[in-house]
MIDO-173952 format. One line per 5 residues: for each residue x, y, z of N, C-alpha, C. Coordinates in pm, 1 decimal. Atoms other than C-alpha are relative to their C-alpha. Layout:
BEGIN
X,Y,Z,X,Y,Z,X,Y,Z | ...
//
This chain:
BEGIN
143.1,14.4,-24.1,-26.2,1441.0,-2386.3,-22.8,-25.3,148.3 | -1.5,28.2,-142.0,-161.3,1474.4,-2012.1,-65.3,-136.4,-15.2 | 69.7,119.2,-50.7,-260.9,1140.7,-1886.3,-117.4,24.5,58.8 | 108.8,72.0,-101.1,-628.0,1024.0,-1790.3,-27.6,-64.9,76.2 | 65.1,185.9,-61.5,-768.2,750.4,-1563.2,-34.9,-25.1,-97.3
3.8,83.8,114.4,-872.2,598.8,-1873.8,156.0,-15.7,-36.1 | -76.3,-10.0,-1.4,-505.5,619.7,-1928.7,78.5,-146.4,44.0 | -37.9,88.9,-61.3,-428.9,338.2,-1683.2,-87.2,-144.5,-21.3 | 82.4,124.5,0.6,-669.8,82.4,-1797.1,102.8,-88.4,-104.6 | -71.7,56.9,55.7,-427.7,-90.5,-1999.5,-40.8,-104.2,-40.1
45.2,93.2,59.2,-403.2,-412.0,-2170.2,-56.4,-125.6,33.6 | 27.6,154.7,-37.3,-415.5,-659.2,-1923.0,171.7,-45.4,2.7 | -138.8,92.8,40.0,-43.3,-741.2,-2013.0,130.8,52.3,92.2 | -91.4,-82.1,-80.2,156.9,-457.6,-1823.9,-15.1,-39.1,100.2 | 7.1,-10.0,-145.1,276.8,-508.7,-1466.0,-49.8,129.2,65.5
34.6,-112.6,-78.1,69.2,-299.4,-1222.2,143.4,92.3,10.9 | -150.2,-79.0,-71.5,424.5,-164.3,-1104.4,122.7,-10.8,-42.5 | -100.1,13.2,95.9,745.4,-190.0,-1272.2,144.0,132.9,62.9 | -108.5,-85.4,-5.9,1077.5,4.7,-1168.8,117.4,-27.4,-101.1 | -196.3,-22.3,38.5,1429.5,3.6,-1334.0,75.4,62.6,37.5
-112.1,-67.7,8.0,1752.0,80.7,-1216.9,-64.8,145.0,94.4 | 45.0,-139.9,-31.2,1512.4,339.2,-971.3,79.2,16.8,132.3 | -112.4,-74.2,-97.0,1717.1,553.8,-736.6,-42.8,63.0,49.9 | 51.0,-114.9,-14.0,1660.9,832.0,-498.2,129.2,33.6,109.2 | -77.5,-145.2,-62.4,1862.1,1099.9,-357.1,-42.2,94.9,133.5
56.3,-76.2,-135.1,1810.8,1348.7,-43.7,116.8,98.5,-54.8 | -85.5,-142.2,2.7,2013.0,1692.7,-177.1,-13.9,106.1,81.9 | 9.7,-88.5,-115.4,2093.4,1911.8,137.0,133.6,108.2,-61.8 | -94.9,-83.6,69.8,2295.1,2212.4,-50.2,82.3,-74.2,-75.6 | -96.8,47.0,163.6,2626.1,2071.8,-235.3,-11.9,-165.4,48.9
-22.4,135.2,-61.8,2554.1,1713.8,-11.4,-103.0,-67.9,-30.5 | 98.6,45.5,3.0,2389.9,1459.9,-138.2,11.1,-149.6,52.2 | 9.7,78.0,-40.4,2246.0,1162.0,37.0,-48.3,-104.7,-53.6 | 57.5,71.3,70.5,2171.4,837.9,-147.4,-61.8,-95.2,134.2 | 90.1,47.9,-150.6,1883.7,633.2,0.9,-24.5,-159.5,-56.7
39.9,106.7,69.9,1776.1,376.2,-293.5,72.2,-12.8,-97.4 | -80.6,34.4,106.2,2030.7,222.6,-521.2,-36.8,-141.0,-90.7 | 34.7,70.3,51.0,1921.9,46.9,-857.3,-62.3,-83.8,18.6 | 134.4,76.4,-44.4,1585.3,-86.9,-743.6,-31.2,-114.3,-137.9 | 36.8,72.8,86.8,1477.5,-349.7,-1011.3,-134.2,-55.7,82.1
164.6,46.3,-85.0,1061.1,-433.2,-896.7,-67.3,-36.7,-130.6 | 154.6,106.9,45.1,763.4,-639.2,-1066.8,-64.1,-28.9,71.8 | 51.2,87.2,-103.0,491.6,-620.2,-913.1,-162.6,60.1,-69.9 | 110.4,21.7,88.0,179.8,-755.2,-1082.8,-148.2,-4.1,99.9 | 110.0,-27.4,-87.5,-207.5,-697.4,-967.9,-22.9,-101.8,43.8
30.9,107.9,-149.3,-351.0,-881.3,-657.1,102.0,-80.6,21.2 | -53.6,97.6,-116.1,-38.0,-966.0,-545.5,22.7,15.0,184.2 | -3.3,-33.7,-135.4,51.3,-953.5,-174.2,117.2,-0.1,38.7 | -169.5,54.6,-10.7,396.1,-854.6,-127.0,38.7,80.1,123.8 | -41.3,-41.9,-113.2,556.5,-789.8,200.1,157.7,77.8,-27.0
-99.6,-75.8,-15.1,879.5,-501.6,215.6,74.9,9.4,118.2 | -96.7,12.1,-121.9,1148.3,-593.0,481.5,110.9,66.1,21.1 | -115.0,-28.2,30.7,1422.3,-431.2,597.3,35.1,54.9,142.4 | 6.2,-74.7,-77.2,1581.0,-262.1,886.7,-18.0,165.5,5.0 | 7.5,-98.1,23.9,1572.2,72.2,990.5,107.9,125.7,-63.2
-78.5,-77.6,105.7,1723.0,305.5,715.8,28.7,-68.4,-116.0 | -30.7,114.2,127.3,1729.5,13.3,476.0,-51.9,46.5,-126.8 | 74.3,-72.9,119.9,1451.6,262.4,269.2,-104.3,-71.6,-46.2 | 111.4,36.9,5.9,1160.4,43.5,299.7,-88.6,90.8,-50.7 | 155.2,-85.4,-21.0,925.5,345.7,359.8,22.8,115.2,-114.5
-27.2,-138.3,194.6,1124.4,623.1,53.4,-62.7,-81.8,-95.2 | 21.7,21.5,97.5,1033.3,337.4,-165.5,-126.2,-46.4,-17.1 | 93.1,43.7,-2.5,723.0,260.1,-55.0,-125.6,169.4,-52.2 | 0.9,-117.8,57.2,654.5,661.9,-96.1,-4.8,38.8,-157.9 | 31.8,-9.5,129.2,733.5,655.6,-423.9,-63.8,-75.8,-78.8
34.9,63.7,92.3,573.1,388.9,-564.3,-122.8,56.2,39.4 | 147.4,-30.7,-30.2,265.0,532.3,-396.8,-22.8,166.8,-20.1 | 43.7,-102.6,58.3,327.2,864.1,-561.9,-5.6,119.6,99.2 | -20.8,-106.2,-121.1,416.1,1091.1,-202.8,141.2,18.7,-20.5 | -160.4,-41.5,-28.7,755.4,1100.4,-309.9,58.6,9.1,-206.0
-99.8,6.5,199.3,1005.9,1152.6,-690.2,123.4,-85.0,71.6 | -123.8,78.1,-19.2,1268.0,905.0,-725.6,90.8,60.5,-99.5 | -81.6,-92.2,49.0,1585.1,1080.9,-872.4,94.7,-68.0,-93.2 | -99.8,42.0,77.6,1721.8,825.3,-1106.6,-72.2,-169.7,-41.7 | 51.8,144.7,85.8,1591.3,498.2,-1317.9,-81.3,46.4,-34.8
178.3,-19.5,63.7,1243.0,445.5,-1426.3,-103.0,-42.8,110.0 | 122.0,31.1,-30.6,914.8,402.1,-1263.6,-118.2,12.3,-101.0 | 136.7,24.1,105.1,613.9,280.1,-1441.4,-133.8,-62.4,52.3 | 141.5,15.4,-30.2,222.4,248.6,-1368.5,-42.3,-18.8,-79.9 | 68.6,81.9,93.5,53.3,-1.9,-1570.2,61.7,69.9,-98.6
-53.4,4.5,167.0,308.5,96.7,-1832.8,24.0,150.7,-4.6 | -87.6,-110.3,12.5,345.3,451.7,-1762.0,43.7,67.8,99.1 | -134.9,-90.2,-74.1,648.5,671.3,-1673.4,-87.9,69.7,87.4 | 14.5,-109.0,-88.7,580.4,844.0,-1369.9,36.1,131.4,-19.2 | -64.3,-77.4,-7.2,802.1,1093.2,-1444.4,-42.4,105.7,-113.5
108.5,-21.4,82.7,565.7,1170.2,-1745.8,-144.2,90.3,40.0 | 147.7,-48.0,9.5,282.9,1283.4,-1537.1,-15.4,139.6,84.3 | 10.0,-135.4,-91.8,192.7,1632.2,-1435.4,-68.8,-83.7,119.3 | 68.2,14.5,-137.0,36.7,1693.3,-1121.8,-141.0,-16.3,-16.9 | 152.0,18.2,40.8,-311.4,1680.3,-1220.6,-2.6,-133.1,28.0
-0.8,87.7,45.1,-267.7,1380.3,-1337.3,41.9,-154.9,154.9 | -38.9,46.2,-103.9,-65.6,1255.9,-1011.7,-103.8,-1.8,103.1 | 80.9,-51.6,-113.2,-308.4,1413.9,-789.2,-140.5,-107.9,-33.1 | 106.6,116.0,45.0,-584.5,1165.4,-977.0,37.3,-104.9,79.6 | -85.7,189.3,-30.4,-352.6,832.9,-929.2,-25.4,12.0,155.5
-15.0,-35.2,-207.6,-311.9,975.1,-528.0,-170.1,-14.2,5.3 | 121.6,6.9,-28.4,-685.6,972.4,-526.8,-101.0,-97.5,-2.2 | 50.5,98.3,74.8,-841.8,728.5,-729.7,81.9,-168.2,16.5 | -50.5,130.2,40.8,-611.6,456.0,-799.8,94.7,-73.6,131.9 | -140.1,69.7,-114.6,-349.7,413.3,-451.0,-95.7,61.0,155.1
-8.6,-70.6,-81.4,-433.1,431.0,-94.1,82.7,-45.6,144.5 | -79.9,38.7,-129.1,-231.4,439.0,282.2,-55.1,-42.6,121.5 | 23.1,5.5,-143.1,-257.6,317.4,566.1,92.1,-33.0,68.3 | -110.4,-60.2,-78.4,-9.7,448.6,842.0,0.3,-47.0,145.8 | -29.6,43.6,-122.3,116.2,308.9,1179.8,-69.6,86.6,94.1
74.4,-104.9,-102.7,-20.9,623.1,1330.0,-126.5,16.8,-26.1 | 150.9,-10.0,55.0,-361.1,553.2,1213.9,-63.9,177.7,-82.1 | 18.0,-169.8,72.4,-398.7,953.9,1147.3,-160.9,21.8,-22.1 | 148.7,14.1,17.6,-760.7,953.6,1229.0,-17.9,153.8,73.6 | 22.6,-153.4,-81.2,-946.7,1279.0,1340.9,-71.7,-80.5,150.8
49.8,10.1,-71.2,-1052.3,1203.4,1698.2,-111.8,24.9,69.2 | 135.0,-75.9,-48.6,-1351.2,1420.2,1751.5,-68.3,-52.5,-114.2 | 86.3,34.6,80.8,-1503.7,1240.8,1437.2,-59.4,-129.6,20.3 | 52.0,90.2,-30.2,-1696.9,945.4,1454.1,76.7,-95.2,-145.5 | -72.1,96.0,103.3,-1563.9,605.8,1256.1,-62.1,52.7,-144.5
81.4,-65.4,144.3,-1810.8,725.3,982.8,53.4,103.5,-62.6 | -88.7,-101.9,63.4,-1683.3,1033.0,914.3,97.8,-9.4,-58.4 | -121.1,35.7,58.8,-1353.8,926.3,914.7,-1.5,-116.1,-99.8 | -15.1,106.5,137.9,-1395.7,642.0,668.5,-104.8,92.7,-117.5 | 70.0,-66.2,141.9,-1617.0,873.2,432.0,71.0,152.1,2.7
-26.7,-79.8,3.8,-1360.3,1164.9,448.6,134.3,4.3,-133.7 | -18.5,-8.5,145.3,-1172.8,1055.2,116.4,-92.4,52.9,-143.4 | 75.6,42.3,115.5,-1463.5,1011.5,-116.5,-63.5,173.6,-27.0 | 59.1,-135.7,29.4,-1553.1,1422.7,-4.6,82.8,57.8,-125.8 | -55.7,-35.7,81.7,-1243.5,1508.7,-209.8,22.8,-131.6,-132.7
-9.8,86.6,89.6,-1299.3,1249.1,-457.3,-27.5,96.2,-128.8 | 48.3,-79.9,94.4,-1292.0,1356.8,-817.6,-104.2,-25.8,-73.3 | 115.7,47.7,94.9,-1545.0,1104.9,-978.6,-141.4,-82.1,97.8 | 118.4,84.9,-81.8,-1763.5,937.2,-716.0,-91.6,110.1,48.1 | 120.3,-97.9,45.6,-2090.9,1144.2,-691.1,-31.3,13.1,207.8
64.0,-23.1,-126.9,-2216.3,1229.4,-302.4,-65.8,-75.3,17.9 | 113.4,122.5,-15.1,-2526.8,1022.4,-347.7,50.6,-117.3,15.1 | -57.6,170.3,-26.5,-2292.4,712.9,-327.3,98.2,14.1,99.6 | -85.0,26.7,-135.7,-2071.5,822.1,-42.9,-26.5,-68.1,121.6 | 57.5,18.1,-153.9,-2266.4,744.9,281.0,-19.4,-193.0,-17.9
6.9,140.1,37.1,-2320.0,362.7,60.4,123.1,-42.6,2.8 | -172.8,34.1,20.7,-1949.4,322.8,-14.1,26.8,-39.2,170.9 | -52.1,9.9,-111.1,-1845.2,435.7,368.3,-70.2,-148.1,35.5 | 83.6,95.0,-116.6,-2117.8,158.2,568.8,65.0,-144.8,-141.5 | -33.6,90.0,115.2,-1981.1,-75.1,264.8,153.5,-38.9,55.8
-103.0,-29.8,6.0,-1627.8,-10.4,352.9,86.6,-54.6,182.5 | -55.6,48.5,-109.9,-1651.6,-55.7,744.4,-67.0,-126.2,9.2 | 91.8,183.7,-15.5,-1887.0,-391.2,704.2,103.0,-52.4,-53.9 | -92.6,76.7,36.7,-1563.1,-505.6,569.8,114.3,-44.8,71.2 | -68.2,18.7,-103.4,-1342.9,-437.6,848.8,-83.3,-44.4,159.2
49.8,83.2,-91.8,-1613.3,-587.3,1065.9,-11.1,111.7,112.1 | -30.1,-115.5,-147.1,-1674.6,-248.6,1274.2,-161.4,132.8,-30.0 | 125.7,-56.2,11.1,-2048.2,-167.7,1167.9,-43.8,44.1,138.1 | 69.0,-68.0,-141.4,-2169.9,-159.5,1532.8,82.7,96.1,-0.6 | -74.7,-123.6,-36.1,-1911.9,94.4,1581.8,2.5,121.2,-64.2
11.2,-101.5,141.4,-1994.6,333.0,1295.9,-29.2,108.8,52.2 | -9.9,-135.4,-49.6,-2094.3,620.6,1523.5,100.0,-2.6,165.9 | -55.6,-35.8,-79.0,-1839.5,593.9,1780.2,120.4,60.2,-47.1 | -88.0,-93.0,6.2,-1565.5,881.9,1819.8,169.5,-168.8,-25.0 | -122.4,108.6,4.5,-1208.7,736.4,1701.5,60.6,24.2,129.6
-113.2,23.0,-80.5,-1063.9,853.4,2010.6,-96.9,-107.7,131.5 | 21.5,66.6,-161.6,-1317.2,580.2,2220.9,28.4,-175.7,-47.3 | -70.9,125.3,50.2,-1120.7,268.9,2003.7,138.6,-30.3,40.9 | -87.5,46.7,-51.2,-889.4,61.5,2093.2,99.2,23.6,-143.2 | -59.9,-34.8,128.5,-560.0,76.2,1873.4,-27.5,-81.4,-99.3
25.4,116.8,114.7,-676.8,-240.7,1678.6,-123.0,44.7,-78.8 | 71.6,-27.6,52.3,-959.4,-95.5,1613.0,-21.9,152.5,-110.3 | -57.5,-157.7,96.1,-838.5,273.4,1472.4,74.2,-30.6,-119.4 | -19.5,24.9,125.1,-662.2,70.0,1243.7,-47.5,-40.5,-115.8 | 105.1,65.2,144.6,-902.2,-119.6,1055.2,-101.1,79.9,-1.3
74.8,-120.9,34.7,-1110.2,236.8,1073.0,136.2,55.3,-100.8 | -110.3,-40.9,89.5,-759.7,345.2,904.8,-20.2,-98.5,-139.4 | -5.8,71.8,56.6,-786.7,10.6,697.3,-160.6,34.8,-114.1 | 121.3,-60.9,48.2,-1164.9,106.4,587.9,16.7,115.7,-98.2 | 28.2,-126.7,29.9,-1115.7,464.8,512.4,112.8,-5.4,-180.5
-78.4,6.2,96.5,-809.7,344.3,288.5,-66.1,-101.4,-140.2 | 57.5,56.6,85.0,-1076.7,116.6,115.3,-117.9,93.0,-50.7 | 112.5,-98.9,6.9,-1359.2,305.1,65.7,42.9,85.0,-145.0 | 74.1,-47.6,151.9,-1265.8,457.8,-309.5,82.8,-143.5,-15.0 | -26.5,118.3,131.7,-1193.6,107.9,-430.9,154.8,14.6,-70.0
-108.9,-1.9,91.8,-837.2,157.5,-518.4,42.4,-136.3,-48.7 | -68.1,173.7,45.7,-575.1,-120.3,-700.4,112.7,24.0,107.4 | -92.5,100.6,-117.0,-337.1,-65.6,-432.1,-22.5,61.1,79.1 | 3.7,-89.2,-173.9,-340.4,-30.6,-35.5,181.7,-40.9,8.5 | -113.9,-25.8,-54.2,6.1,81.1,81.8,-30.6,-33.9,165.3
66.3,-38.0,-98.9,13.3,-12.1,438.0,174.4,-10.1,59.7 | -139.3,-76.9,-30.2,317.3,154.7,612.4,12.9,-66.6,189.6 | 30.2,23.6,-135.9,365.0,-62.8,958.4,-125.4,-20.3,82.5 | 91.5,-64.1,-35.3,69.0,-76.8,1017.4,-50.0,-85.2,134.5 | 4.1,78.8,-98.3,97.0,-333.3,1312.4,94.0,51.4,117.3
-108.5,-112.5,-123.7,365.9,-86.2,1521.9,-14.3,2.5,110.2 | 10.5,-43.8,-113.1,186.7,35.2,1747.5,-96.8,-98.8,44.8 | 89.7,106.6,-112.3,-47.2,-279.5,1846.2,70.4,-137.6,34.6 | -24.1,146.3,-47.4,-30.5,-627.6,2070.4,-55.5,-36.3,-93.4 | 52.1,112.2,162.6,-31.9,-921.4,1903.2,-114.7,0.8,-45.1
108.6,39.9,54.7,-364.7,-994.8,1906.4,-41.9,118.5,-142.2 | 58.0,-91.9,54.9,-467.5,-675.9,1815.3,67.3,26.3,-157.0 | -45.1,70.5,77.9,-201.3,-748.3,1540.1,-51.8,-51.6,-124.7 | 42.5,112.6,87.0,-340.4,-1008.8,1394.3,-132.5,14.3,-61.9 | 106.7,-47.2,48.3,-681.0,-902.4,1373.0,12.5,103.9,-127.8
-42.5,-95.1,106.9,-523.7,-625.3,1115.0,20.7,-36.1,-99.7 | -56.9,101.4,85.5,-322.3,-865.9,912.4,-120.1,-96.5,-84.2 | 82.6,99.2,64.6,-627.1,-1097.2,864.1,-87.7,119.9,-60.9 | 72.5,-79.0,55.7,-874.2,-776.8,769.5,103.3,25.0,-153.6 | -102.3,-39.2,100.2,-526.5,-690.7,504.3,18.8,-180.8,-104.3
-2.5,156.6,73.4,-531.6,-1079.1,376.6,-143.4,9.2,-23.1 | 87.7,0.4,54.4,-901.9,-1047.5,335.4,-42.5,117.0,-149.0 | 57.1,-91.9,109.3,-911.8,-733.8,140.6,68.6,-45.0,-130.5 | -136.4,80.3,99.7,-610.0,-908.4,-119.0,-56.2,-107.0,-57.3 | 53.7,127.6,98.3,-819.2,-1235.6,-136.8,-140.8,45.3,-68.9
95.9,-84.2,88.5,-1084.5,-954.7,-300.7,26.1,57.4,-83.6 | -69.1,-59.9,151.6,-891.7,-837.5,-568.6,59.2,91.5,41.2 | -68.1,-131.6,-22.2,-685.4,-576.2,-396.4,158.4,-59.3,-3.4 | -165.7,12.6,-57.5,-324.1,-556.5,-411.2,86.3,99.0,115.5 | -66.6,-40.5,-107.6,-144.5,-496.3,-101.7,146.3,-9.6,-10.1
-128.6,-30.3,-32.8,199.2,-370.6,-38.6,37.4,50.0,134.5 | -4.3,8.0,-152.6,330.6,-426.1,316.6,124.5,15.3,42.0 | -186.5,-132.3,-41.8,657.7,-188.0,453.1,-20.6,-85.2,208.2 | 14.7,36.1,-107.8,741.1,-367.0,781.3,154.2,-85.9,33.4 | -67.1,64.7,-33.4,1008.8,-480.4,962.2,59.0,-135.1,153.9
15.9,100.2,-86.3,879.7,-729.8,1179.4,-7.5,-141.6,-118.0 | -51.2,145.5,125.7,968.1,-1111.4,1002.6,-145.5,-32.8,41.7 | 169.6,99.2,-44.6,576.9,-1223.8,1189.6,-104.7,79.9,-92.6 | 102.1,-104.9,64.9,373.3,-944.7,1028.4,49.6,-27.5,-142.9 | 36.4,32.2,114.4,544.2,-990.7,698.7,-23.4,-136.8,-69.1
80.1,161.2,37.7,479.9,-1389.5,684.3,-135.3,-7.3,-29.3 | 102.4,22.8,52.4,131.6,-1294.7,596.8,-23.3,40.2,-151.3 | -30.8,-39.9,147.7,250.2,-1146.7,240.2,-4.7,-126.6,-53.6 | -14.7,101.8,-3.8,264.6,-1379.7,-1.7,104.7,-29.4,-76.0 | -94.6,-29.8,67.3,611.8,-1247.9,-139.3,62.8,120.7,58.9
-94.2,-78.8,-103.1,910.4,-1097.0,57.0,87.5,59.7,-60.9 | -135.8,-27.4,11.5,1117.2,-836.8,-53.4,53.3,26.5,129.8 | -21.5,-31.6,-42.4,1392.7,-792.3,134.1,77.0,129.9,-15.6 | -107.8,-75.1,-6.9,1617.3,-467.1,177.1,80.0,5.9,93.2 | -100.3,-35.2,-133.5,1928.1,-352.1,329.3,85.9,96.2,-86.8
-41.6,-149.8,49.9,2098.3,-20.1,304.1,-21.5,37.7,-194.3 | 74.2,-101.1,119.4,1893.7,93.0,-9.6,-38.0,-121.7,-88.1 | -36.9,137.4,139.2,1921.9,-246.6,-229.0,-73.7,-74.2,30.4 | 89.9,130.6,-27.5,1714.2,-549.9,-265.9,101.1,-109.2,29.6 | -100.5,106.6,-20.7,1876.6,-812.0,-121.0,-64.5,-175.3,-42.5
69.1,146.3,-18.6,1647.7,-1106.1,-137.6,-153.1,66.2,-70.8 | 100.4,-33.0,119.3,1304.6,-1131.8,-374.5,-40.3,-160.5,71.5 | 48.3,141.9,5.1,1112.9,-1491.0,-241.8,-144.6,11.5,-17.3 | 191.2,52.7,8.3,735.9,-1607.8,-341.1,-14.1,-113.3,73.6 | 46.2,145.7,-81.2,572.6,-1849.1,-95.2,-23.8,-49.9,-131.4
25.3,97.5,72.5,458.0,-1992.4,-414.0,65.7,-66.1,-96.9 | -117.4,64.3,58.1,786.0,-2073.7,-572.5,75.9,-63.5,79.5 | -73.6,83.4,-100.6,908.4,-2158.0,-254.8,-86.7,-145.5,16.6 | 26.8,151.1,74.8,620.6,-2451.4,-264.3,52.0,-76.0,-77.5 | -43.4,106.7,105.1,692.9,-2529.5,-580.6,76.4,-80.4,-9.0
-163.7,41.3,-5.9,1073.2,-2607.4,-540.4,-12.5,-110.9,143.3 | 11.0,128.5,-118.7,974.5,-2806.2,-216.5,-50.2,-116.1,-66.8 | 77.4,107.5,19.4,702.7,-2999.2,-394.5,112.8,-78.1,-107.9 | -45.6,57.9,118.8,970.5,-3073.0,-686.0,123.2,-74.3,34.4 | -118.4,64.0,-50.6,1241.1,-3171.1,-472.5,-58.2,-116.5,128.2
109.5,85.4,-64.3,987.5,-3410.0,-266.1,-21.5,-103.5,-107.5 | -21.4,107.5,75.9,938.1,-3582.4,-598.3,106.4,-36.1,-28.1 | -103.0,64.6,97.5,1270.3,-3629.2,-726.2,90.1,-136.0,112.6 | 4.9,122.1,-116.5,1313.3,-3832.8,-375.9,-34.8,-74.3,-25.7
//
């Protein structure tokens, strides 16, 4: 049976995200390259989880696939309960639309467009949101990243802090359940930084779940749960809020 968006509304009980044992491959003729070995993930809505690792560790393949730009070549993946591996393209091409969106170190903005444009240039290829509510959504979308005065200026007359949270916008703007955000502090100074991070902690303490690919240790201290990797594997799994806990419990037994 093809899958719907009604499809994904589930019970309430399923983890947003769910892997097993997921793997992926790179086959270059008879050579094949392994990238991700026996992933094991949980990762339940509005959380805020930060993805560490160095470079080649496979932060960004697995951040790909869970966001549906990539096939993983071995375990399971599951979305609110169902198999990925289950869903035509139709069906994919929905989830990529509707339900997940990116935001990329290289901001990937059109330059000759104005912030407007570019934050209302999802919702044209949207499959269910109607026209009459686009132009409300967009001015909805950048009043969030705090960049209304700027709504008709060209992206190429922003600073990089500011192309991002037009990147950060445009990736809000259909309301998904998750923002992927792929580095998205790379290419700016701190400040400019930080200003990103706090727009990405605001949209999270609004019901969004964020997933954060980065291998700076300052940028992912604003998650509020660290995986780590290293050459393909999880090495480390911590929650600031188990890490409390275990403080506060070893504080009493003092």
């Amino acid at each position: 049976m093809t899958a719907t968006n009604n499809d994904f509304n589930g019970n309430g009980k399923s983890p947003l995200i769910e892997t097993s044992k997921l793997c992926k491959s790179y086959f270059n003729d008879e050579l094949e390259t392994k990238v991700l070995f026996d992933i094991d993930l949980t990762i339940n809505k509005n959380e805020f989880v930060g993805i560490m690792g160095p470079s080649g560790s496979g932060k960004s393949t697995l951040m790909h696939i869970l966001g549906f730009l990539d096939h993983h070549t071995g375990g399971e993946y599951l979305f609110h309960g169902k198999h990925a591996q289950e869903m035509d393209e139709d069906t994919l091409a929905k989830v990529r639309a509707t339900r997940v969106s990116f935001v990329f170190q290289a901001f990937n903005l059109l330059p000759r467009a104005s912030v407007l444009q570019n934050v209302m240039l999802p919702l044209i290829y949207h499959p269910t949101i109607p026209a009459s509510e686009r132009l409300e959504r967009t001015k909805k979308a950048i009043e969030a990243v705090d960049l209304t005065d700027h709504s008709d200026y060209l992206s190429n007359q922003l600073s990089g802090g500011q192309k991002q949270r037009v990147a950060i916008a445009r990736a809000l703007v259909t309301e998904p359940e998750v923002i992927f955000a792929d580095e998205p502090t790379g290419n700016l100074d701190s400040a400019s930084g930080i200003h990103v991070m706090q727009a990405l902690q605001e949209l999270h303490s609004n019901g969004h779940t964020i997933i954060l690919v980065t291998h700076e240790q300052a940028t992912a201290e604003h998650a509020d749960r660290i995986i780590e990797l290293f050459d393909g594997r999880i090495t480390k799994d911590t929650s600031k809020f188990k890490t409390r806990k275990a403080k506060k419990e070893d504080s009493l037994k003092k």
